[in-house]
C-alpha angles and dihedrals in degrees: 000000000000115000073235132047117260122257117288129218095184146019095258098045087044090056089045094064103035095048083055100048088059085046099049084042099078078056096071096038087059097045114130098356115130122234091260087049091048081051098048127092102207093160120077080263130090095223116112127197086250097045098046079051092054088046095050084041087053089038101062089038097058086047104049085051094066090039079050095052095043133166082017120074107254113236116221105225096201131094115246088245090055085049089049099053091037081058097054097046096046089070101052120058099217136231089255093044118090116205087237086066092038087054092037082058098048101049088053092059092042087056084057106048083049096056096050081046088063104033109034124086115255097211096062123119113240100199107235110237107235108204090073113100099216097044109100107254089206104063115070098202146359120221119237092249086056076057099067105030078070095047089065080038087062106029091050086051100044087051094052085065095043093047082055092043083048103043084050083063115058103341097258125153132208090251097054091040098051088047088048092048093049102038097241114175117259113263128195082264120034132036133204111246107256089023125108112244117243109284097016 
């Protein structure tokens, strides 16, 4: 995959690619780690690469629930203190879970955001809950394509702190990661990560 989404002829289409290049991003960032590095948390802060992927991985799914329910108001089925302690454990990769499962995961979810990228209706309300604080109290409702204008929002945002985590780790870069990843030929200036540099 380009280090940039493709042209685009159309919105959807447009959504569609660049919902998937944040997806196939954490890819990168988790190229190459071992299950005890995903699980590390090398940075001042407590996120791990596996945790931030289990957190992009809870993220879409929340969302696409309530795309899924539109125009109804999704209802959470959970208690709030199943909600509290999902919400804890979507943020650590722990010791019995492997980053192949983390990733497997994760690309299950992202199948199914892309697939609501390319069949709702974008023009749909999605009611807003309001017993969420940091939801606004004076919209009554999002679109769907306001959905997923937010997905690229969150997961961007998500894989700017797991590029830093991973970069903490072991110094590697996107750049290097996604070349690595995709087996791109060295160049004078960039190497693939695990490849020797030009001259070296």
């Amino acid at each position: 995959m380009s280090a940039m989404p493709p042209p685009i002829a159309d919105e959807r289409a447009g959504l569609r690619e660049y919902v998937k290049a944040q997806q196939y991003a954490f890819h990168a960032i988790a190229f190459g780690l071992t299950d005890e590095q995903a699980r590390s948390t090398p940075s001042v802060s407590a996120l791990s690469i596996g945790g931030v992927i289990k957190h992009v991985t809870s993220c879409q799914r929340s969302w696409m629930r309530r795309v899924e329910a539109a125009p109804d108001l999704f209802i959470e089925e959970q208690s709030p203190q199943e909600q509290q302690a999902q919400w804890a454990d979507e943020f650590t990769m722990r010791d019995d879970e492997t980053l192949a499962d983390v990733l497997a995961r994760f690309d299950a979810q992202n199948a199914e955001t892309l697939r609501l990228v390319e069949t709702s209706d974008l023009n749909a309300a999605v009611p807003i809950p309001q017993d969420v604080p940091w939801f606004p109290k004076d919209v009554p409702a999002w679109s769907v394509r306001w959905v997923f204008f937010h997905m690229i929002e969150e997961l961007a945002r998500h894989a700017g702190q797991a590029d830093v985590i991973r970069e903490s780790i072991d110094g590697a870069t996107l750049y290097e990661l996604l070349a690595g990843l995709e087996n791109w030929e060295p160049t004078p200036w960039l190497t693939p990560w695990g490849k020797q540099p030009i001259g070296g």
